[in-house]
Backbone as a ProteinNet text record, in pm:
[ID]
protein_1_A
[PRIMARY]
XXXXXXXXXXXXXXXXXXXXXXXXXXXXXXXXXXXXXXXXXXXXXXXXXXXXXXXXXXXXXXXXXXXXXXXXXXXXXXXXXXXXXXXXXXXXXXXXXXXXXXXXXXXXXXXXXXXXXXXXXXXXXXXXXXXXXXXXXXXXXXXXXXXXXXXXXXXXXXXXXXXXXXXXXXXXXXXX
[TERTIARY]
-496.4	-460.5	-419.1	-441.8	-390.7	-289.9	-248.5	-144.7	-183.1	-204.8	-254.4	-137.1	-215.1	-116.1	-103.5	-65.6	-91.2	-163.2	-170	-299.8	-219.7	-248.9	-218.9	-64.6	-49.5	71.2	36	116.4	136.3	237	178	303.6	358.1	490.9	549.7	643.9	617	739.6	838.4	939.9	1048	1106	1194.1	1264.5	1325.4	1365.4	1478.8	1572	1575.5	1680.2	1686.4	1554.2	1541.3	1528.6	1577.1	1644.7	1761	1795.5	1948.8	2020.3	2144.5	2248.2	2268.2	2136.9	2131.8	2098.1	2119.7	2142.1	2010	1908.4	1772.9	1757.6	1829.2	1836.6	1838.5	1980.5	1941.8	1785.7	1699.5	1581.6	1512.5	1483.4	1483.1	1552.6	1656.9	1776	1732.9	1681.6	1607.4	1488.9	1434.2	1269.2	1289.8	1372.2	1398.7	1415.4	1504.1	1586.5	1503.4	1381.8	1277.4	1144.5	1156.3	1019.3	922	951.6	870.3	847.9	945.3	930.4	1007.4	942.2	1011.7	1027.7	1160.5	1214.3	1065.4	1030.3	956.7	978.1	1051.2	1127.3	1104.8	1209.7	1221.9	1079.8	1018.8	940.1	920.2	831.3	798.2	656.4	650.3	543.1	467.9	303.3	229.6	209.7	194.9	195.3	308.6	300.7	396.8	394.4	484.6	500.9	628.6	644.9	782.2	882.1	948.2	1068.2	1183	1171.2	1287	1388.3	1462.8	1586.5	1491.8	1500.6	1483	1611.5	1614.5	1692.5	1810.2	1890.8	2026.9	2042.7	1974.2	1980.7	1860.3	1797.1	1651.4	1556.9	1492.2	1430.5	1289.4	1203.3	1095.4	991.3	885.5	778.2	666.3	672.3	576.3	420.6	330	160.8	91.8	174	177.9	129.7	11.8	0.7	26.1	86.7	106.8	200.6	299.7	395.4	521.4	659.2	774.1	765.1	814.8	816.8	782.8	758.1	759	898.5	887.9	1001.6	991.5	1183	1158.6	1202.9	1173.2	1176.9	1201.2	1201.8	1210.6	1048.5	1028.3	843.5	897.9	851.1	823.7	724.2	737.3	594.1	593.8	556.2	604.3	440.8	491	426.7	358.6	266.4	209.9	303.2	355.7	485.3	583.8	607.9	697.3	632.6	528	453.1	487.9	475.2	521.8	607	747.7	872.3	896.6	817.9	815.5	777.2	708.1	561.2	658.4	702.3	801	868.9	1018.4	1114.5	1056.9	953.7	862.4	856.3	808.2	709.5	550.3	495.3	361.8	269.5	312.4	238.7	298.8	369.1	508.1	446.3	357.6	343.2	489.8	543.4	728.1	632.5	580.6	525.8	422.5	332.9	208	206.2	174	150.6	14.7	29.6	-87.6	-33.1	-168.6	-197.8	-106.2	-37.6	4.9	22.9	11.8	-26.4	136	120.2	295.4	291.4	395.2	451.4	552.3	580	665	701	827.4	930.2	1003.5	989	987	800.6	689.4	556.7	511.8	532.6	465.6	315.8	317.9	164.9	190.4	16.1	15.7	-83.3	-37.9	-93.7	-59	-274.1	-309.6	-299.7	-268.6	-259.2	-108.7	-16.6	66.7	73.7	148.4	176.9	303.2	293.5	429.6	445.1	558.9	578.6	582.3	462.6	435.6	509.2	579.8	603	469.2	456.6	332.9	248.5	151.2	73.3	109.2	168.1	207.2	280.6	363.1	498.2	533.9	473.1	493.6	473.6	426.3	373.5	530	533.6	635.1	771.1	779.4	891.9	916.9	835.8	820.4	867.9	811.6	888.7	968.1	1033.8	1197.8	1279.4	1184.9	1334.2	1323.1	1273.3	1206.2	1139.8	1053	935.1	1030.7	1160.2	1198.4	1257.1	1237.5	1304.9	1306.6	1336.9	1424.9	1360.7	1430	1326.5	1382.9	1490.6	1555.9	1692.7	1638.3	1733	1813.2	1927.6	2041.1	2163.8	2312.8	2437.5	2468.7	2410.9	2442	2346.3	2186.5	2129.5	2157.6	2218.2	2226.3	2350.2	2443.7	2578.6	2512.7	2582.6	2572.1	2467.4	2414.3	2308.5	2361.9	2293.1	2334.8	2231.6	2336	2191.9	2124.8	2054.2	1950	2099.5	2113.8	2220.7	2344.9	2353.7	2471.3	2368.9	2249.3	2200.1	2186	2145.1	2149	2006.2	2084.3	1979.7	1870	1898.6	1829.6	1717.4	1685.8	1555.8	1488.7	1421.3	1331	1326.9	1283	1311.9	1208.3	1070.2	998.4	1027.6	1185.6	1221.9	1336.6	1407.3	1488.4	1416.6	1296.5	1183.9	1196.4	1138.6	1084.2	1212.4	1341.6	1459.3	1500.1	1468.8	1526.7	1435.5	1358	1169.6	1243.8	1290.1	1277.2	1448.2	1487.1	1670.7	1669.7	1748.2	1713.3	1790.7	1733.9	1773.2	1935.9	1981.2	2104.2	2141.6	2153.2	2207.4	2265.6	2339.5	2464.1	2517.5
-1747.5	-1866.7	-1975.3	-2099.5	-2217	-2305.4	-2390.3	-2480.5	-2641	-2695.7	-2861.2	-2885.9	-2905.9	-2979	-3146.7	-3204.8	-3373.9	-3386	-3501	-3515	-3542.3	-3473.7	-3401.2	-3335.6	-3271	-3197.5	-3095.9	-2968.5	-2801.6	-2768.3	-2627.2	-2582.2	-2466.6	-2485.6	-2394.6	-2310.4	-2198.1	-2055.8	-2043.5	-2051	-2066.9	-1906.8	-1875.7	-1726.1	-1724.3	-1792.4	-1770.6	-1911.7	-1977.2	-2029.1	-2180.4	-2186.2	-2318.8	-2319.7	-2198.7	-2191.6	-2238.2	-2277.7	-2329	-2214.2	-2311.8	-2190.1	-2192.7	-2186.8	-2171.2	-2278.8	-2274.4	-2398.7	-2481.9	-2407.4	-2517	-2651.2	-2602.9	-2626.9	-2801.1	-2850.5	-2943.7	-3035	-2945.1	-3055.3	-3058	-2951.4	-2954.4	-3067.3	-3071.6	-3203.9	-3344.1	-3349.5	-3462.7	-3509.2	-3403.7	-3416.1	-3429	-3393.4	-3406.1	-3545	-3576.6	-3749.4	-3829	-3782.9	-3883.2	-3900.7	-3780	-3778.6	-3701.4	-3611.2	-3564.9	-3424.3	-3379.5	-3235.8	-3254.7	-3124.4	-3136	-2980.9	-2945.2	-2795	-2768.2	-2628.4	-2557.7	-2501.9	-2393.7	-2299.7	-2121.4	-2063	-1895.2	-1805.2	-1795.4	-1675.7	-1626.2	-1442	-1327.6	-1362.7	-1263	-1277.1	-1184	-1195.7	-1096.6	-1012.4	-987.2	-836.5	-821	-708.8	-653.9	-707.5	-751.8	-821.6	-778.1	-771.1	-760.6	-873.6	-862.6	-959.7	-889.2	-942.5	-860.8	-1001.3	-934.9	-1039.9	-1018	-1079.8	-1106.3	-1148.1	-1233	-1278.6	-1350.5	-1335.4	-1431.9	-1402.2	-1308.4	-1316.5	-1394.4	-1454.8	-1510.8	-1449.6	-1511.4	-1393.1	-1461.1	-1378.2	-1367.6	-1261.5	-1349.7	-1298.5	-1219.6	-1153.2	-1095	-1044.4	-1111.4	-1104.8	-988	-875.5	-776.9	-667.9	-748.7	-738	-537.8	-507.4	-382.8	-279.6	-341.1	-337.3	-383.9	-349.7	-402.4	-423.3	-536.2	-541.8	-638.2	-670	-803.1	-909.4	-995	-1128.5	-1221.2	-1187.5	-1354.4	-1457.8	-1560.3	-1692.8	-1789	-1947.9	-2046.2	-2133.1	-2205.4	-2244.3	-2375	-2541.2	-2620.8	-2679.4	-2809.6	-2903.8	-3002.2	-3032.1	-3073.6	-3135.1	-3310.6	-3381	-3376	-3418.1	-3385.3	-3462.2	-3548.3	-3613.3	-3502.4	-3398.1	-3293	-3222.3	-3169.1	-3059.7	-3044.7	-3186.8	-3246.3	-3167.9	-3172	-3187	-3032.3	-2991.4	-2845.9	-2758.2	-2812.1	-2771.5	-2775.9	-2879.8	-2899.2	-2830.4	-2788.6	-2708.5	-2525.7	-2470.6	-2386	-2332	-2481.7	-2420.1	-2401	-2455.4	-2348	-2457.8	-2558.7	-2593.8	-2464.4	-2434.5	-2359.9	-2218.3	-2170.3	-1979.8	-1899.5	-1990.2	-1956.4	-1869.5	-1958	-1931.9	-1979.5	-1942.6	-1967.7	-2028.8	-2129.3	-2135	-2139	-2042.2	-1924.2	-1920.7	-1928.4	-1864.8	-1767.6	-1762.1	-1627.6	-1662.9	-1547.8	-1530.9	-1533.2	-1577.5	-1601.8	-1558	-1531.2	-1479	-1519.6	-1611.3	-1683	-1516.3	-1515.4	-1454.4	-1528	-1487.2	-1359.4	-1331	-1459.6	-1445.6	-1361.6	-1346.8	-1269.7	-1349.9	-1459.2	-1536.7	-1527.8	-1523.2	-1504.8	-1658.7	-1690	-1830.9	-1824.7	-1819.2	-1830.3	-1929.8	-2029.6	-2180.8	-2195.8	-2140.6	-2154.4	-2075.5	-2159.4	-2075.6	-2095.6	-2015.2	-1961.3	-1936.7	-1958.4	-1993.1	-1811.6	-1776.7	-1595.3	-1615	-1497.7	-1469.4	-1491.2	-1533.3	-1533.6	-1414.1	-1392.5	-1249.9	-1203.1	-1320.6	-1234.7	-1151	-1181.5	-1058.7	-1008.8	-1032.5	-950.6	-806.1	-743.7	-560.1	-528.1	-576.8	-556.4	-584.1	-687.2	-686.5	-640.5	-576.8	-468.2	-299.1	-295	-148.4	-188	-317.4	-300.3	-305.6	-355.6	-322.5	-179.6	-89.3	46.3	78.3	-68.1	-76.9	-56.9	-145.9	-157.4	-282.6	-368.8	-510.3	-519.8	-605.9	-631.5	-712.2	-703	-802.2	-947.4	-1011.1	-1123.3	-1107.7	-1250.6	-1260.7	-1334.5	-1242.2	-1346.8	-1321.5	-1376.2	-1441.9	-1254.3	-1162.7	-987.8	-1025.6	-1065.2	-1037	-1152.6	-1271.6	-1348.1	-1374.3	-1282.5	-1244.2	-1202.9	-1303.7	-1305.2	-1419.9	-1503.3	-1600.6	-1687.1	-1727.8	-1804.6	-1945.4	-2039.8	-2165.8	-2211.7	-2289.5	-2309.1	-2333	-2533.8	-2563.3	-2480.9	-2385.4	-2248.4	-2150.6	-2115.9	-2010.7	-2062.1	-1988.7	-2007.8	-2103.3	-2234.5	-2304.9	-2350.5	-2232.9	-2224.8	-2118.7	-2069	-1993.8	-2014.9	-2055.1	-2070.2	-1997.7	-2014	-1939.2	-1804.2	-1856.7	-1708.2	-1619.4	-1700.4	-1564.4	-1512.3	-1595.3	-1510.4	-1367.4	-1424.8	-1311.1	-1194.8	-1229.9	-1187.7	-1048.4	-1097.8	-1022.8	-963.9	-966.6	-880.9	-754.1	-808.5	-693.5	-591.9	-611.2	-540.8	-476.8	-506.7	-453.3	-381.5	-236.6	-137.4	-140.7	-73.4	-114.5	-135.5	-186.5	-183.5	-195	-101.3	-90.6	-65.6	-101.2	-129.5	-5.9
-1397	-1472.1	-1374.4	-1416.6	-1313.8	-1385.4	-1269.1	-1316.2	-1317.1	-1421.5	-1398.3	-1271.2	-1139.7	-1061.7	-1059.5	-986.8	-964.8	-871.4	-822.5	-687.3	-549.5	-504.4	-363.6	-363.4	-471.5	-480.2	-539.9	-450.8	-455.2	-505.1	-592.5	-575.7	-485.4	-481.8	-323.9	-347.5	-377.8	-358.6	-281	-302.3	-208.2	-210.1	-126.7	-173.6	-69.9	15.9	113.3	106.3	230.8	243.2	188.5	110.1	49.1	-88.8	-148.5	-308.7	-296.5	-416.3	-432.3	-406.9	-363.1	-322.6	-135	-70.7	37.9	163.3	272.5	374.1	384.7	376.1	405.1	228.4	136.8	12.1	-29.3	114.1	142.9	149	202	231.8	129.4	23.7	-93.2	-198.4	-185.8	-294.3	-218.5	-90.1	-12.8	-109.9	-108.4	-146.3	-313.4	-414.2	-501.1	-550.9	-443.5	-472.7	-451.6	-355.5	-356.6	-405.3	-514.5	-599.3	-537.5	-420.8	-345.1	-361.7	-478.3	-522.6	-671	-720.5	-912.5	-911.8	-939.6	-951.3	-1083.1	-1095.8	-1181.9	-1256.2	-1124.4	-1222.9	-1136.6	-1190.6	-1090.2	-1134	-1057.7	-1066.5	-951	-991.3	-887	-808.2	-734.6	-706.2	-795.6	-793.5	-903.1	-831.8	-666.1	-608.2	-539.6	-479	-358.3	-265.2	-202.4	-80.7	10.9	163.2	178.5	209.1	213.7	213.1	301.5	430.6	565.5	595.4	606.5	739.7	871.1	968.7	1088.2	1165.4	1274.5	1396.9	1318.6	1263.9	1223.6	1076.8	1062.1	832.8	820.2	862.6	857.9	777.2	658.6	576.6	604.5	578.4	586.9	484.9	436.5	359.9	445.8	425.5	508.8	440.7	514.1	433	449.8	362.5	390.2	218.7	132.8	-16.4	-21.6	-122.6	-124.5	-88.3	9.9	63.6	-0.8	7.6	-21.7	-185	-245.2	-399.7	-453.2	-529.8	-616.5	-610.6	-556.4	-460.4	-561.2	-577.6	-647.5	-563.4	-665.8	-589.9	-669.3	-656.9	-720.5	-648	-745.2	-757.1	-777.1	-681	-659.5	-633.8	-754.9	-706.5	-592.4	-492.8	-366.2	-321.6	-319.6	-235.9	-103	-85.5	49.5	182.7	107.5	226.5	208.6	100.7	138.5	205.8	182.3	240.9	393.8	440	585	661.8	537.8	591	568.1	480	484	589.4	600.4	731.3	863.6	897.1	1003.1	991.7	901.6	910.6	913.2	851.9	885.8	1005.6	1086.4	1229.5	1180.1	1146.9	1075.1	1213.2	1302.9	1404.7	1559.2	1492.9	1621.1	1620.6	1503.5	1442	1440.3	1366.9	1315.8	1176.2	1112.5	950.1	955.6	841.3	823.1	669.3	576.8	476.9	394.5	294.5	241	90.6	36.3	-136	-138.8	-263.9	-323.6	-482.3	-547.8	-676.6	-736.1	-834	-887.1	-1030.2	-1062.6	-1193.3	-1278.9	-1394.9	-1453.9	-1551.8	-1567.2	-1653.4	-1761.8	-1893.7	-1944.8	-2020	-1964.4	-1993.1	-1973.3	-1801.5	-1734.5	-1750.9	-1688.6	-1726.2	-1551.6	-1504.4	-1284	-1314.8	-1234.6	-1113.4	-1029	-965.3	-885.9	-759.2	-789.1	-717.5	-655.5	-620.5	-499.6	-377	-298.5	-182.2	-111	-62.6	50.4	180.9	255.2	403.3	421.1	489.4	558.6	716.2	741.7	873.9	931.6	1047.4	1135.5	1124.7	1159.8	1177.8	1327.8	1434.4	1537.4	1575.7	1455.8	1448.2	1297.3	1201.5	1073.7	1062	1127.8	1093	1215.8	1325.3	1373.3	1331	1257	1155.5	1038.7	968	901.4	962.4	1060.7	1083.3	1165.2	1168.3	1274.7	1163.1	1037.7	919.6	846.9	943.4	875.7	718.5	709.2	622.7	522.1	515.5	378.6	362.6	230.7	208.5	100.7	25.8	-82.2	-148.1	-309.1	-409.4	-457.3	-366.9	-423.1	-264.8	-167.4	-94.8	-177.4	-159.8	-253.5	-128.2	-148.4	-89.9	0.8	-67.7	-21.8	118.7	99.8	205	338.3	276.3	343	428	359.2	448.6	636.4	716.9	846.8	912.9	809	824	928.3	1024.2	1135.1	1110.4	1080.8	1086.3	1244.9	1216.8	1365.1	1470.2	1413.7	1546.6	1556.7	1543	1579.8	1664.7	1694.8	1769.4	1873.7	1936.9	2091.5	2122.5	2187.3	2157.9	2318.2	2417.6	2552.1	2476.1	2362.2	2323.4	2222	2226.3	2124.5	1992.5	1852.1	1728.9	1790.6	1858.5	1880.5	2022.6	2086.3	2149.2	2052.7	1932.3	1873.6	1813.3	1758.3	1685.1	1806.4	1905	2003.8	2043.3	2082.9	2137.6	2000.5	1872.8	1778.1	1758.7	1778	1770.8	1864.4	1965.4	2107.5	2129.8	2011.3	1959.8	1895.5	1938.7	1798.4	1707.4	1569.5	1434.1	1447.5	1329.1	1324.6	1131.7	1108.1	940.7	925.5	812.8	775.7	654.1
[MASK]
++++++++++++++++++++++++++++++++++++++++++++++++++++++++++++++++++++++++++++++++++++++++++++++++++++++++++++++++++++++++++++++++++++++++++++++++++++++++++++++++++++++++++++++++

């Protein structure tokens, strides 16, 4: 099923730190105030997907269909001048994230559209971040998974986000 979109506007799955509630959320209430995005509304995804912390509480989707669970999220219509600003905070020029189709699911319908997408961990390090979280993640980062979240200007800012990736890959597990 599809969604009448507008012209040159997507819609965009959010499920980490740019749902309400959480620090990227800001650029979201930006893009809001300026007509550059219109809340939708919470839905899943229609397959399995995983959903890991990474380097700081950092969550990540991982393009990984079949795997992990059905992720919720919050679904935005977002301008191609957001797309921008999305794209930027991402990395998707950096291979921080990649943005990619995924099939979505409105509740309590249960109606799937086809026509959004979502910010994927890179493919250079997703299967590896998958078994550093011992191939298990969660179906809704909420305030539990996000306990210990470190924002950007607080990390260590002599390394890059893909040596944070990089030095957590290469750290053994640590669960709680």
């Amino acid at each position: 099923m599809g969604v009448e979109k507008g012209v040159g506007k997507r819609l965009i799955f959010t499920y980490g730190t740019l749902k309400k509630g959480f620090s990227n959320h800001r650029l979201m209430e930006e893009l809001l105030t300026a007509g550059d995005a219109t809340y939708v509304g919470a839905f899943r995804t229609a397959e399995r997907y995983p959903l890991v912390c990474g380097p700081y509480r950092v969550p990540f989707l991982l393009n990984l269909p079949g795997e992990g669970d059905k992720v919720w999220g919050e679904v935005y219509m977002v301008s191609e001048k957001g797309l921008a600003r999305l794209d930027e905070l991402e990395g998707t020029t950096r291979g921080h994230y990649q943005r990619l189709s995924i099939r979505i699911s409105d509740l309590p319908n249960d109606l799937e559209f086809d026509v959004a997408e979502a910010y994927y961990a890179h493919p250079s390090y997703a299967h590896q971040m998958w078994r550093r979280n011992g191939e298990e993640g969660f179906v809704c980062y909420s305030h539990k998974e996000a306990k210990g979240y470190v924002k950007r200007q607080d990390r260590p800012q002599h390394l890059s986000f893909l040596d944070h990736i990089s030095n957590f890959l290469s750290s053994p597990p640590t669960f709680c």
